[in-house]
C-alpha positions as CSV (number, residue, x, y, z in Angstrom):
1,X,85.4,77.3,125.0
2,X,82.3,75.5,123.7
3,X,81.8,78.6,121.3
4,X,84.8,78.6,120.1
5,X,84.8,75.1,119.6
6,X,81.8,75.7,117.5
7,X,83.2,78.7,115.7
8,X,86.1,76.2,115.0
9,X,83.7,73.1,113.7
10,X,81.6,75.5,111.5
11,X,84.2,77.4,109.5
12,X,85.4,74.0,108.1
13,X,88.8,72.8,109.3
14,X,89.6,71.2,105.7
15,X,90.4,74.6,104.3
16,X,92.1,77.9,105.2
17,X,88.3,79.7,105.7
18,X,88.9,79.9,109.4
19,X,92.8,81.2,109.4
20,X,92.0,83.9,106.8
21,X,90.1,85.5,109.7
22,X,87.2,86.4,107.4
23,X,89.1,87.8,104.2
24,X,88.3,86.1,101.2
25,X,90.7,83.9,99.2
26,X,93.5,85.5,97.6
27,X,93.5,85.8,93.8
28,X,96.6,87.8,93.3
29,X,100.2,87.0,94.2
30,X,100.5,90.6,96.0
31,X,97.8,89.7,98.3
32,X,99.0,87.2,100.9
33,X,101.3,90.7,102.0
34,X,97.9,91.7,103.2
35,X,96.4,88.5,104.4
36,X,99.8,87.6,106.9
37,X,99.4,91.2,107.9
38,X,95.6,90.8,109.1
39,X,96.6,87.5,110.6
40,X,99.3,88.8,112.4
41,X,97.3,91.8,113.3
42,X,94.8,89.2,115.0
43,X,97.1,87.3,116.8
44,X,98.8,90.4,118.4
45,X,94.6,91.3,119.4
46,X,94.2,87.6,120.4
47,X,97.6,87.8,122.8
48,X,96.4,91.2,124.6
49,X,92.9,89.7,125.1
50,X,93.6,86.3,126.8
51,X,96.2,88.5,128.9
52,X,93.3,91.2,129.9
53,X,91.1,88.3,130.6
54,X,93.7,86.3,132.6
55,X,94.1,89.4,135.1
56,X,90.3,89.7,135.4
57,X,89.7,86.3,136.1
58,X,92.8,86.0,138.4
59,X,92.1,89.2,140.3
60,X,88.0,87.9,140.4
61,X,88.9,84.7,141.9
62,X,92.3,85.0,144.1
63,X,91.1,88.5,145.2
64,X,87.8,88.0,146.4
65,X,86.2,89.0,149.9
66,X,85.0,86.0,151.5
67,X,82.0,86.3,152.2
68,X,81.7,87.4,156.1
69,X,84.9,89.3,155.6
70,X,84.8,93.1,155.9
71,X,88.1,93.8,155.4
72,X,89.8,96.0,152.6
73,X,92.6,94.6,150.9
74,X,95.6,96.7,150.7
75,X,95.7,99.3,148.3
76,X,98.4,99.9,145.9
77,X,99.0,104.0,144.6
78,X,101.8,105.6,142.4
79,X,103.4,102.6,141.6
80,X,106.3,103.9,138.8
81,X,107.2,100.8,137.7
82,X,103.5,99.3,137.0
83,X,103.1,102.3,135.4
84,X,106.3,103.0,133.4
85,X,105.4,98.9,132.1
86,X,102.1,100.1,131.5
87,X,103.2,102.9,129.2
88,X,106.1,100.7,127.4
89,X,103.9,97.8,126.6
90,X,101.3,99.5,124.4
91,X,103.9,101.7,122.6
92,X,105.9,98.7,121.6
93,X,103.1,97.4,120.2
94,X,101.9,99.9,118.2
95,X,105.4,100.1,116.8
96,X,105.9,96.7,115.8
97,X,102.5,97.0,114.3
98,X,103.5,100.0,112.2
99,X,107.1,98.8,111.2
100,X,105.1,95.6,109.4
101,X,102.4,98.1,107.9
102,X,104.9,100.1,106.8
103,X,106.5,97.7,105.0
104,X,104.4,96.2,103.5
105,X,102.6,99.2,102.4
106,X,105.9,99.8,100.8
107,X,106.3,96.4,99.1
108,X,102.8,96.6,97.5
109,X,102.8,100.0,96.3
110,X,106.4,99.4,94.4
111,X,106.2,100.5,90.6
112,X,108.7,98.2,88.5
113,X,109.3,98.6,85.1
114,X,108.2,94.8,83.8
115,X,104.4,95.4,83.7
116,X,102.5,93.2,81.1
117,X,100.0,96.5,80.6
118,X,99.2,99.1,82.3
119,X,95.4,99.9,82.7
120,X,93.9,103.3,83.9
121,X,91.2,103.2,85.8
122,X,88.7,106.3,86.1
123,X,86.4,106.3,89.6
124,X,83.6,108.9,88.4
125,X,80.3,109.9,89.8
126,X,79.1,107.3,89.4
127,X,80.8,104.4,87.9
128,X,84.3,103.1,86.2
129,X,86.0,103.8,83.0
130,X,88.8,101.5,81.7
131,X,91.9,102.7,79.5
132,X,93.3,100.0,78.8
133,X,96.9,100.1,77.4
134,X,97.3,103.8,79.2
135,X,99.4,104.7,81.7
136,X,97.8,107.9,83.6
137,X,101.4,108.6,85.5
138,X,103.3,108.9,82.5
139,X,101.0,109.7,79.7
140,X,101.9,107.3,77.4
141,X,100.6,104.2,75.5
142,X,101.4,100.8,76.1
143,X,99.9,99.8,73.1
144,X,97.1,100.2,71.1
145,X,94.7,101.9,73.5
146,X,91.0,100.7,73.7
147,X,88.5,101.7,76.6
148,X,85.2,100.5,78.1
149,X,83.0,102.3,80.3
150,X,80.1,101.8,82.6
151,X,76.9,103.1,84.2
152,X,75.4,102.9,87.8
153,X,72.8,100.9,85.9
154,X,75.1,98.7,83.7
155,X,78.0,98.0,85.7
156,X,81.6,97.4,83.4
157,X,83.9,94.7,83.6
158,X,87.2,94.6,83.7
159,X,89.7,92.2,81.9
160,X,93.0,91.0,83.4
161,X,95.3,88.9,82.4
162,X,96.2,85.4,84.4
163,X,99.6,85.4,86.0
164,X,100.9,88.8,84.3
165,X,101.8,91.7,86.5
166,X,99.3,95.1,85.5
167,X,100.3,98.2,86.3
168,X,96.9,100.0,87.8
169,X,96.6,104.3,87.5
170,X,93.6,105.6,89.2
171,X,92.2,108.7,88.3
172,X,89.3,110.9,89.1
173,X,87.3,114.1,87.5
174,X,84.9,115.1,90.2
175,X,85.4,113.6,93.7
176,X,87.3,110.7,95.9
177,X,86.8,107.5,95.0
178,X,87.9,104.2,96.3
179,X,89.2,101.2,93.4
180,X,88.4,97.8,95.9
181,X,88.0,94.0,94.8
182,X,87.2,92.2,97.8
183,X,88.9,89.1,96.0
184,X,92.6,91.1,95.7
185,X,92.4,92.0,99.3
186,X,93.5,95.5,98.5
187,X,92.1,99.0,97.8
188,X,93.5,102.4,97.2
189,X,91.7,106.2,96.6
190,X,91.4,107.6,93.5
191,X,91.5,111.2,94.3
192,X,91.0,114.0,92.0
193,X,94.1,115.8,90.5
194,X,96.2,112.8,91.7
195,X,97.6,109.3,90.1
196,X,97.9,106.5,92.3
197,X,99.2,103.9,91.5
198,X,99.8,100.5,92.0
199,X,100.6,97.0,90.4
200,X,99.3,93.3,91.0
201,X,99.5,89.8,89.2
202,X,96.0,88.3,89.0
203,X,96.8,83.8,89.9
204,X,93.2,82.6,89.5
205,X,90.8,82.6,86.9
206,X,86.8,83.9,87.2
207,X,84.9,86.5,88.1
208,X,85.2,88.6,90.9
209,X,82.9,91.7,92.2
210,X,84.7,95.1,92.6
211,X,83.4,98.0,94.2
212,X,83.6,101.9,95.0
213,X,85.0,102.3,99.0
214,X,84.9,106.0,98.9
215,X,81.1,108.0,100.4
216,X,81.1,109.6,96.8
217,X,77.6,110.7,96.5
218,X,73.9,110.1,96.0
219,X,74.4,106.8,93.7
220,X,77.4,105.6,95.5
221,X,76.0,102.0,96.1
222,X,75.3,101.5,92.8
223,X,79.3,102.2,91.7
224,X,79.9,98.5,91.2
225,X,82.1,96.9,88.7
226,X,83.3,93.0,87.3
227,X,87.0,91.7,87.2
228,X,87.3,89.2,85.2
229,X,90.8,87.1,84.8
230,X,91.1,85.6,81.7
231,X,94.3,83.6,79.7
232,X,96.7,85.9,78.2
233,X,94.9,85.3,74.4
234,X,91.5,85.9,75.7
235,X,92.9,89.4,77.3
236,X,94.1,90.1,73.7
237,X,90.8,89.2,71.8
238,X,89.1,91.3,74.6
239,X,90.9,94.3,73.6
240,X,90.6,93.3,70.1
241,X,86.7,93.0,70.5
242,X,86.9,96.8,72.0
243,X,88.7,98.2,69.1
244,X,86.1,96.2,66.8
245,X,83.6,98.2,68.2
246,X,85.0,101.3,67.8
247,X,86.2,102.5,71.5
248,X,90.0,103.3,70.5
249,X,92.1,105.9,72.6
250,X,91.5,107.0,76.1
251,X,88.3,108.6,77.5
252,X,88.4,111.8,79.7
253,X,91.2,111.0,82.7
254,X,90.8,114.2,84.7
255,X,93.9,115.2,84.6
256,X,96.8,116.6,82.9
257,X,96.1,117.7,79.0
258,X,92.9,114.6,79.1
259,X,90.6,116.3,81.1
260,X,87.7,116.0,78.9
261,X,87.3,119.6,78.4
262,X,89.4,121.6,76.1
263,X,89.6,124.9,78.1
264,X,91.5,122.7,81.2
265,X,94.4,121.7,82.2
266,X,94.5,120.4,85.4
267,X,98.0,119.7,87.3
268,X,97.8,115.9,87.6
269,X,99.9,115.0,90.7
270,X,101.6,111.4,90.9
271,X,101.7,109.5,94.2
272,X,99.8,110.2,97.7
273,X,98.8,113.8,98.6
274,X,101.8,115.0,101.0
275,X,101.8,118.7,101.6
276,X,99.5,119.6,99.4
277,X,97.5,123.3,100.1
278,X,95.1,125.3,98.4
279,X,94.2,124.3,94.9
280,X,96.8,121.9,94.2
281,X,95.4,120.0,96.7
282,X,92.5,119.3,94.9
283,X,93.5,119.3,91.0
284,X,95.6,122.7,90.5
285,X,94.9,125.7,88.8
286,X,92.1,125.8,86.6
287,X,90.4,123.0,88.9
């Protein structure tokens, strides 16, 4: 009790630091999906443990030898109900857990057709490329298409605009990557051969840290990126600011027709792998 009283005290009642459990505050509207599913998560953990910890502590006290007593308490074997409750409890559980993971999962990787922009991201050995204005799933151009691009030693950043939803492809050319910001409370594979996708609406200004989640290889650690949210205008002179200095169109993809090398066309899957085999598993013919 008294550590939790201090765990309590030094989180700081004044804000929601504690109840977030140790996520970060969110900067997206999509990401209190996530949070109420973590805190739920915990509460469910919380609920099993004082029960666990109930029956020890019961059984320890209420069930004790005394101490000159050599007796052995009676002994309880093949009990079918204590068992069939044992069973039912846990599996409940873990379905009630998945129905709310499941649909959320759902709710946050829904594609609508009122994006702002759409941005294509490119996770690459090892660091980012941005398309901006290019949609990866479909090919096409949401505008006039600029691009930056990074390196392990000079990390990009990426742009977003405040309180406008962005449609997000991922993409990769060599191996699985992982798009994460802490900040957005989300994160999703980029997986060669494949587009995922998914959209969020950035609700705070600043600048947030983003990161590759994925074992990719030898500079791995050093596949950081920035996000920066800026006002709708500032977005705009960003991209203007790219096209000033030359970096128009897309950059290699990894997919599809913009594979970065002429002699390839690699089959560019949309959505998660499900029953994939062989090559198409990993990019298609010519992979």
């Amino acid at each position: 009790m008294l550590a939790g009283a201090v765990l309590v005290a030094a989180s700081g009642c004044a804000n929601s630091t504690f109840t977030r459990l140790g996520f970060p505050d969110p900067a997206t509207s999509e990401a209190p999906t996530i949070l109420h599913l973590w805190q739920g998560s915990w509460i469910a953990a919380f609920a099993v443990g004082a029960l666990v910890w109930g029956l020890i502590l019961w059984t320890s006290f209420f069930h004790r030898r005394s101490r000159h007593g050599i007796e052995v308490p009676p002994q309880t074997k093949y009990n079918i109900p204590i068992e069939l409750l044992y069973t039912a409890v846990p599996t409940i559980m873990v379905a009630v857990l998945f129905y709310f993971t499941a649909k959320d999962e759902s709710a946050l990787l829904k594609i609508t057709p009122d994006q702002a922009t759409s941005i294509n991201v490119v996770g690459r050995q090892w660091s980012w490329t941005f398309n901006y204005n290019y949609d990866a799933a479909t090919s096409a151009s949401t505008g006039a298409s600029v691009y930056d691009v990074g390196t392990p030693g000079q990390p990009p950043t990426l742009y977003l605009p405040l309180n406008e939803k962005v449609k997000f492809t991922l993409t990769s050319p060599d191996v699985i990557h992982s798009f994460w910001v802490p900040a957005f409370l989300f994160k999703l594979d980029v997986v060669p051969g494949r587009v995922n996708q998914f959209e969020l609406t950035p609700t705070k200004e600043g600048t947030f840290i983003g990161e590759c989640a994925e074992l990719c290889g030898v500079d791995h650690s050093r596949m950081l990126f920035w996000v920066k949210v800026v006002s709708p205008a500032e977005y705009q002179a960003h991209l203007g600011q790219l096209q000033n200095q030359g970096k128009t169109g897309e950059l290699a993809v990894g997919c599809g027709t913009n594979t970065g090398n002429s002699t390839k066309v690699i089959n560019c899957r949309v959505g998660p792998v499900t029953g994939a085999k062989g090559q198409n598993a990993t990019g298609g013919p010519g992979w």
